[in-house]
C-alpha positions in Angstrom: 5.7 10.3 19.7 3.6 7.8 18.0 1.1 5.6 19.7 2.8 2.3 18.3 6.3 3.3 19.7 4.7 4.4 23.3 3.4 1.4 23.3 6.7 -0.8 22.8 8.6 2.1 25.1 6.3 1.6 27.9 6.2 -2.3 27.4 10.0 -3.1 27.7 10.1 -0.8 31.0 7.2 -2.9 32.6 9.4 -5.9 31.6 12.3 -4.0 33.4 9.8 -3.2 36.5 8.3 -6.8 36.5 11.6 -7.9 38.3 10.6 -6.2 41.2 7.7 -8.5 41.9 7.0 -12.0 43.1 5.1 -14.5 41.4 1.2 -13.4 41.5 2.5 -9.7 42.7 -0.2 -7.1 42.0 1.3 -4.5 39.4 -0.3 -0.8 39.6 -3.2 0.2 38.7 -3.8 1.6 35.0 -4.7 4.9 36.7 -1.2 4.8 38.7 1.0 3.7 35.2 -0.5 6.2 33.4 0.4 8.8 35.6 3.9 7.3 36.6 4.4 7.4 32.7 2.6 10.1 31.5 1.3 8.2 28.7 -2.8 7.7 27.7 -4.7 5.0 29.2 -5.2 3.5 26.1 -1.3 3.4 25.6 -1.1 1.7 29.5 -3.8 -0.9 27.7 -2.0 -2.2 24.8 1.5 -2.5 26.5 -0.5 -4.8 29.0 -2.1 -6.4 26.6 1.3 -7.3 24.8 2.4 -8.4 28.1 -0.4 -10.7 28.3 0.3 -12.1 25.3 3.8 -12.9 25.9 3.1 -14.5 29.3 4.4 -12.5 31.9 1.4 -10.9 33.4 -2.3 -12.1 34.1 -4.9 -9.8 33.7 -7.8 -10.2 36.1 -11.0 -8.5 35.2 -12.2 -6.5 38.5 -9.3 -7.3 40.6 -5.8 -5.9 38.2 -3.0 -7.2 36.9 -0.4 -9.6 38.5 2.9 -11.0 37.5 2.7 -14.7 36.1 3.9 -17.8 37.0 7.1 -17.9 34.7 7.4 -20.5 31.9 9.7 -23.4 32.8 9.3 -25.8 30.0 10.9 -25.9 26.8 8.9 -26.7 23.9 10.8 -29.4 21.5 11.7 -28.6 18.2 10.3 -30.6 15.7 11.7 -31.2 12.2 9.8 -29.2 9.5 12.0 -29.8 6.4 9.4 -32.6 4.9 7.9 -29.2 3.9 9.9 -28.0 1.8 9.1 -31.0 -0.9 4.9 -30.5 0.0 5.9 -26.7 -0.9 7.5 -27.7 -4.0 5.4 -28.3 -7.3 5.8 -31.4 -9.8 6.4 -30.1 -12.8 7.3 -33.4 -15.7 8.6 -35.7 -12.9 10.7 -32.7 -11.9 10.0 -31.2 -7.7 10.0 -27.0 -9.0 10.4 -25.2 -5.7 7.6 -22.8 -5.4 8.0 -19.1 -3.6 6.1 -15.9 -3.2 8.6 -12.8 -2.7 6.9 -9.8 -0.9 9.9 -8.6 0.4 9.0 -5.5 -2.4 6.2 -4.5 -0.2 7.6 -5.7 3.1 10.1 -2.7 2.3 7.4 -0.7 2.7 5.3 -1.6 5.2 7.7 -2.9 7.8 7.8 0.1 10.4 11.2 1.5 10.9 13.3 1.6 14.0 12.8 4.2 16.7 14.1 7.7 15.7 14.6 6.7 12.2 12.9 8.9 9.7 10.5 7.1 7.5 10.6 7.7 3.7 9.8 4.4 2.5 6.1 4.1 3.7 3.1 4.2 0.9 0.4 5.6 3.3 -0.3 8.7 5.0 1.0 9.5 8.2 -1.7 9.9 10.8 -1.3 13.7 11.0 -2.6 13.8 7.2 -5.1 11.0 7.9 -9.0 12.2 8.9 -9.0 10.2 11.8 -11.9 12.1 13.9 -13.9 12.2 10.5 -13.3 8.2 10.1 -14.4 7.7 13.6 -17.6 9.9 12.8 -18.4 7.7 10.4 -17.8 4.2 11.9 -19.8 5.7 15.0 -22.7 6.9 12.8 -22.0 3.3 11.0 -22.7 1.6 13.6 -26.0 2.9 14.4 -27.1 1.8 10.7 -30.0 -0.3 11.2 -29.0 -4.4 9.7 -25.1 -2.9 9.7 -24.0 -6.3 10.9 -25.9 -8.1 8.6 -24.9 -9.9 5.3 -24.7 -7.1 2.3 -24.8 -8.1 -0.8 -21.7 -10.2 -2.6 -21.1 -7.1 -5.2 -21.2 -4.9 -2.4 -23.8 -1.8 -1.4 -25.9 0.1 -3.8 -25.4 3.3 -2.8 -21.3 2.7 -2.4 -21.3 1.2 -6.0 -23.1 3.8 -7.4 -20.4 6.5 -5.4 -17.6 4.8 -7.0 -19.4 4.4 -10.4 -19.7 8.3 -10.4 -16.4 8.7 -9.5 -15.1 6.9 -12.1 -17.6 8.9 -14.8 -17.7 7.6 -18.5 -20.7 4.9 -19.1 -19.9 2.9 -16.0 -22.8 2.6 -14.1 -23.1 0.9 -10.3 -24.3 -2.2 -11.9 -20.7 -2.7 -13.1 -18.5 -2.0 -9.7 -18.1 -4.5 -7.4 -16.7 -3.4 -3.6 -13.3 -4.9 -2.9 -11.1 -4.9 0.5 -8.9 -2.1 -0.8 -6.6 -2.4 -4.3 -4.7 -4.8 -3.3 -7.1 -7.4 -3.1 -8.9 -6.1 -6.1 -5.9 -6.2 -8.3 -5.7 -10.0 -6.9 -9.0 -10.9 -8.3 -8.4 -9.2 -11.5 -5.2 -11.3 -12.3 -7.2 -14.4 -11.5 -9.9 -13.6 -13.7 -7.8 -12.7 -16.4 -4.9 -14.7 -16.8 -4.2 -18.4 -15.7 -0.7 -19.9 -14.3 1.8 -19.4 -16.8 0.3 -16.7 -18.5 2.5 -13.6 -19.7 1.5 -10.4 -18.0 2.5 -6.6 -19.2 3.8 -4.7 -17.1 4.8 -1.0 -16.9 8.6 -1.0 -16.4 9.7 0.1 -13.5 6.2 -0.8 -11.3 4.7 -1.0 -8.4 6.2 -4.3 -6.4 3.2 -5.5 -5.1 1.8 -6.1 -8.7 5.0 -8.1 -9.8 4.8 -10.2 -6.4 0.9 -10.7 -7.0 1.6 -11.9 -10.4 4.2 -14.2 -9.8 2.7 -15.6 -6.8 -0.8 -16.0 -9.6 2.3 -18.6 -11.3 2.0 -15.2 -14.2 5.0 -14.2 -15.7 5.4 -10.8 -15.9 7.0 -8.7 -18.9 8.9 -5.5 -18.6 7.4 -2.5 -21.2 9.2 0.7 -20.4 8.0 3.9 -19.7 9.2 7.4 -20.4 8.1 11.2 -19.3 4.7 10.2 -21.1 3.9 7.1 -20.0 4.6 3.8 -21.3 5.8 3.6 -24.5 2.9 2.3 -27.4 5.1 0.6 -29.7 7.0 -1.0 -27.3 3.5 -2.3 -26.3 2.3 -3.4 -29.7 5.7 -5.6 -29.5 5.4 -6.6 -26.9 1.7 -8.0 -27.0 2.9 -9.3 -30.3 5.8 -11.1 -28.9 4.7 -12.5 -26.0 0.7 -13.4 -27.2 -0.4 -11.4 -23.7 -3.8 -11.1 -22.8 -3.1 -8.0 -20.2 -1.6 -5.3 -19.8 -1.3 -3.3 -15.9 -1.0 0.0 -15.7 -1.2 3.1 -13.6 -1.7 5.8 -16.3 -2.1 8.8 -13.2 0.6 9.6 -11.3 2.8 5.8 -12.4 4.4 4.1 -9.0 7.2 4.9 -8.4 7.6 7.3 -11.2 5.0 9.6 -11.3 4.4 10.3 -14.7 0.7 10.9 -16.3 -0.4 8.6 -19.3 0.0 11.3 -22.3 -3.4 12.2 -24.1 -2.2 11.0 -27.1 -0.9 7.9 -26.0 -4.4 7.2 -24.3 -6.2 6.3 -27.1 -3.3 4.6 -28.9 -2.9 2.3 -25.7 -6.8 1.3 -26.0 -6.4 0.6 -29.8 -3.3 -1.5 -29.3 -5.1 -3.6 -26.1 -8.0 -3.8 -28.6 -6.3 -5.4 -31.7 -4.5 -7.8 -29.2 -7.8 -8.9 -28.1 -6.3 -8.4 -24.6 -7.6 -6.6 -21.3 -6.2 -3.1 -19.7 -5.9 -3.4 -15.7 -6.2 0.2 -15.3 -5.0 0.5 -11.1 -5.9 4.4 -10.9 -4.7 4.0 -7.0 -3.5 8.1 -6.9 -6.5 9.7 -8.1 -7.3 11.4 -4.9 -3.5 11.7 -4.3 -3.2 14.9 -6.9 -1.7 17.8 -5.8 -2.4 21.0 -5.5 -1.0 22.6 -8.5 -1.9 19.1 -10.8 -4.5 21.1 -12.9 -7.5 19.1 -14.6 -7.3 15.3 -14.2 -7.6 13.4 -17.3 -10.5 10.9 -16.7 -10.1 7.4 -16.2 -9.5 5.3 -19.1 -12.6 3.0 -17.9 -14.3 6.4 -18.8 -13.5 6.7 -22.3 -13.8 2.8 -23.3 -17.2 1.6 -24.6 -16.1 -2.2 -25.4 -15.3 -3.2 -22.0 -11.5 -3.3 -22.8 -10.9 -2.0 -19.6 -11.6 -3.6 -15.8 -10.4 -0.5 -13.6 -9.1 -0.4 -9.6 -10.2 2.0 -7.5 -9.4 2.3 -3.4 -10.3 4.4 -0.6 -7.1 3.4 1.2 -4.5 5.6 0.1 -6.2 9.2 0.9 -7.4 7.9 4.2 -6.2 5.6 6.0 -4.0 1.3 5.5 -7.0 -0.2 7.8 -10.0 1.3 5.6 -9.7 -1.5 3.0 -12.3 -0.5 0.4 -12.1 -0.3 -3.4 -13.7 -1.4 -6.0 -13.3 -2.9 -9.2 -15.3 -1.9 -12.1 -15.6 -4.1 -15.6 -18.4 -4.3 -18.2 -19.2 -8.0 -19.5 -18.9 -11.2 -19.1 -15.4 -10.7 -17.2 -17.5 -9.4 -14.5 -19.2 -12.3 -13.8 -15.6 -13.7 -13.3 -14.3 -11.5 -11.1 -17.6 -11.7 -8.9 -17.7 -15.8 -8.9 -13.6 -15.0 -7.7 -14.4 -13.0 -5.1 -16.6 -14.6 -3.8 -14.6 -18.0 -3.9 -11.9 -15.7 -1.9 -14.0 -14.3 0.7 -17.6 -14.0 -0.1 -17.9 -10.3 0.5 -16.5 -6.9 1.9 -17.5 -6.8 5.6 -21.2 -4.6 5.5 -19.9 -2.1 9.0 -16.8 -1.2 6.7 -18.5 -0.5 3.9 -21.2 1.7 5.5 -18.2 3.6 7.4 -16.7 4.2 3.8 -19.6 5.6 2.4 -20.9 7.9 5.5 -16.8 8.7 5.4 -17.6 10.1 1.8 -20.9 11.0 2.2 -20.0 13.5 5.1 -19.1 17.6 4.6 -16.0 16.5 5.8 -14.6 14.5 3.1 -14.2 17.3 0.5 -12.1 19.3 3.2 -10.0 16.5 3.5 -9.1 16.1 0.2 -8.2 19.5 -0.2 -6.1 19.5 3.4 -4.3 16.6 1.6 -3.8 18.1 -2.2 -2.3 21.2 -0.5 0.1 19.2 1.6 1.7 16.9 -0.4 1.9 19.7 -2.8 4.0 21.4 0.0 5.6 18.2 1.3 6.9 17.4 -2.7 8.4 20.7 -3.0 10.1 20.6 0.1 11.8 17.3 -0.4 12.5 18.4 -4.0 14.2 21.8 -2.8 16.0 19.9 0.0 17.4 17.6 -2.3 18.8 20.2 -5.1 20.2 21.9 -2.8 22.2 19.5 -0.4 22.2 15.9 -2.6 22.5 17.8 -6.8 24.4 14.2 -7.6 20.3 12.8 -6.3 18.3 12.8 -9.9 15.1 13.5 -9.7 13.6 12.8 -13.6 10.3 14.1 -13.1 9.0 15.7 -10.1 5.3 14.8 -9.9 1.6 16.5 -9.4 0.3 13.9 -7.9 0.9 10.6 -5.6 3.6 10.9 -2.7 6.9 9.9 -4.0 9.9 11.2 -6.0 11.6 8.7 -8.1 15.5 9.1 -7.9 18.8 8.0 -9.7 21.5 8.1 -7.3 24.8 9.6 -9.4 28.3 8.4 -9.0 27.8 5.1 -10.2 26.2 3.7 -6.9 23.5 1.0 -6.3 20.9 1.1 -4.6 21.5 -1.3 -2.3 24.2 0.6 -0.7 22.0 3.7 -0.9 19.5 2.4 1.0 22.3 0.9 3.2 24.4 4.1 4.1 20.5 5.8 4.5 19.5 3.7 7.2 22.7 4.1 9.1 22.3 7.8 8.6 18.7 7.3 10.0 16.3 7.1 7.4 14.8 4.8 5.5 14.1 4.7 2.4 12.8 1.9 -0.6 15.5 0.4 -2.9 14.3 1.0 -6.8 15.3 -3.2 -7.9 12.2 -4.6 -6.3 10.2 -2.5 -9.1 11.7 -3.8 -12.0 10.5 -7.4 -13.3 13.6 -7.3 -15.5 17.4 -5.9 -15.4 17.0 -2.2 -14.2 18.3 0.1 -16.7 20.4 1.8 -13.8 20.4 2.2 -9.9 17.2 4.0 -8.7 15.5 4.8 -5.0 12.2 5.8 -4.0 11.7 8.8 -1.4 8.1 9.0 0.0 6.8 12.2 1.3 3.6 11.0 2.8 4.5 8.6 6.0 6.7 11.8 8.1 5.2 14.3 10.3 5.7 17.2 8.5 7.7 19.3 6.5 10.2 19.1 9.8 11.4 15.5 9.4 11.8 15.9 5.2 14.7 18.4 6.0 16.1 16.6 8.2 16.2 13.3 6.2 17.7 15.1 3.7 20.3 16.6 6.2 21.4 13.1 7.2 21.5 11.5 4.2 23.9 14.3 2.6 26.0 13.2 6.1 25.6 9.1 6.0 26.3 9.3 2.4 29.2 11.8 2.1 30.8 9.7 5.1 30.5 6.4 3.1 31.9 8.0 0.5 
């Protein structure tokens, strides 16, 4: 069971058991829950905690816990819809309601109900996570002399020059700067290069949290499709000539949600078509530690092969280890990163110093190559499993290209379907998995879903998803 559902298990049966006490009743001790519930201490500490928080117990340091002194009054609702005119911008005497949609990557982060089998998540489950090896490292962190001190605004040496190495090519540490994870960095970069109102290219279908970042920058993003190849160069040269864009995103390894790999010929032809645009590549190379086992040679980064600062490339250790290790990095040669720097540190002055240390003893320690290889070999396993599962028992479930690398398969449900009542008829089944709309910026070209092979167990639970969804959907039929 995981730790987060013990947790809300054992809380909602303290709230039952809290009945059987009087106001400023002593509950039992953390030694006697634990046992009574055969769940960890730390488990017996959170759900108290949450109980805390909600009121209904007082913890007293020394002494224990006790049931509280119930909450009689009612607070008054006030009347909050004078915000929705401050929340609305003036645009020629015109009030333009303003909104940022992250229901996209809500989808993917919200955690599912109990017993329901997650496909939807974009992280590693904790049994593919190095947990003891991350702990190592924060412990050994920790004992860093100055760890809690102020670091530097572009982030440490020695963790710039790491990622500058990884990256290869003729960036050196002097052009990384250490971000809180991709996320964020893709945030500055959109800042730095593109105001409100801007058009933005975009690889069509994409990742939704680039579409919700853009739009929430007041950007408007623009659809260029993308085929078994990558996306498509002389839809991009139109498109940079239509629209007078200044950027274009991409993922050229292992494309969210589709998984294809940026063709060798189409890498240079993408840089020469940026280039004559006299725009900027955001290169998000997010699945680089993601490839499988069987993905061959790695074609390097394009910041590797560009000399004219054409490119300003994202990098994170987030994916491979673990959501709460927020570290990336953004590399960029020129004036632009000036930019991004002053932005960052406008946002949020720097990348906390004890993370940062953790994240480089993390990658610094004879662990972390074992780890990478635990995780190529598994998602390796995990893809074809899924894959089989799904030839086999869903056929009508098109799967266009089968990936090497990253942790989902991209898939056309047949029949003429959406993919709203996919996901619909899935989570009655119980599984979850992510619609394919929220990664279009335009009209999709056809109903699409997205089946993540990274956030279950083990090989177990991908069966059995599969299992029910041949059931849910064949009953909705």
């Amino acid at each position: 069971m995981y730790e987060r559902s013990s947790v809300a298990e054992l809380a909602e049966s303290l709230r039952v058991e809290l009945n059987r006490y009087s106001v400023g009743g002593k509950l039992p001790s953390s030694r006697a829950l634990v046992e009574q519930y055969r769940v960890s201490p730390v488990t017996v500490s959170r759900a108290l905690a949450q109980l805390a928080a909600e009121g209904l117990v007082v913890t007293r340091p020394g002494a224990g816990v006790y049931r509280a002194q119930p909450r009689t009054h009612t607070q008054e609702l006030g009347d909050t819809s004078w915000q929705a005119v401050a929340l609305s911008a003036e645009d020629s005497g015109e009030v333009v309601p303003r909104s940022v949609d992250a229901s996209g990557v809500l989808v993917t982060l919200a955690a599912p109900p109990a017993g329901v089998i997650p496909l939807h998540s974009g992280y590693l489950h904790e049994a593919l996570q190095p947990e003891r090896a991350m702990a190592a490292a924060l412990a050994r962190a920790g004992r860093r002399p100055g760890v809690w001190g102020r670091p530097p605004v572009e982030g440490l040496p020695e963790l710039r020059d790491w990622f500058a190495r990884e990256i290869g090519g003729a960036v050196a540490a002097a052009d990384v700067l250490v971000t809180a994870g991709g996320q964020s960095a893709l945030a500055t970069a959109l800042r730095a290069l593109a105001p409100p109102g801007a058009p933005i290219l975009v690889e069509s279908p994409t990742y939704p949290g680039l579409l919700a970042l853009a739009r929430a920058a007041g950007c408007r993003p623009v659809p260029v499709p993308v085929d078994a190849d990558g996306v498509r160069p002389e839809l991009l040269a139109a498109a940079f000539e239509a629209t007078g864009a200044r950027v274009f995103v991409c993922q050229p390894l292992f494309q969210n949600p589709t998984g294809t790999v940026l063709s060798g010929e189409r890498r240079g032809e993408v840089l020469r078509i940026a280039r004559a645009a006299g725009a900027f590549v955001l290169e998000d190379d997010y699945a680089r530690s993601l490839a499988h086992e069987d993905s061959g040679p790695l074609p390097a980064p394009l910041a590797a092969e560009d000399p004219d600062g054409v490119v300003v490339h994202v990098r994170s250790l987030t994916k491979v280890t673990s959501p709460s290790l927020r570290v990336g990095a953004l590399a960029a040669r020129g004036p632009v990163f000036d930019r991004l720097r002053a932005i960052q540190v406008v946002d949020t002055f720097f990348v906390p110093r004890p993370l940062q240390e953790a994240a480089l003893e993390l990658v610094g320690a004879p662990a972390w190559p074992r780890h990478l290889k635990t995780v190529a070999a598994e998602l390796r396993h995990r893809r074809d499993v899924l894959a089989g599962a799904l030839r086999r028992e869903l056929p009508e479930l098109e799967v266009p290209h089968p990936p090497r690398g990253g942790y989902q398969l991209w898939a056309r449900p047949g029949g003429g379907g959406d993919d709203a009542a996919f996901v619909a008829a899935a989570l009655r089944a119980g599984v979850a998995v992510a619609p394919g709309r929220p990664y279009f910026c335009a009209e999709p070209p056809g109903p699409f879903v997205r089946l993540s092979f990274a956030g279950v167990s083990g090989a177990g639970e991908l069966t059995e998803a599969v299992r029910r969804l041949r059931s849910g959907l064949r009953l909705d039929a």
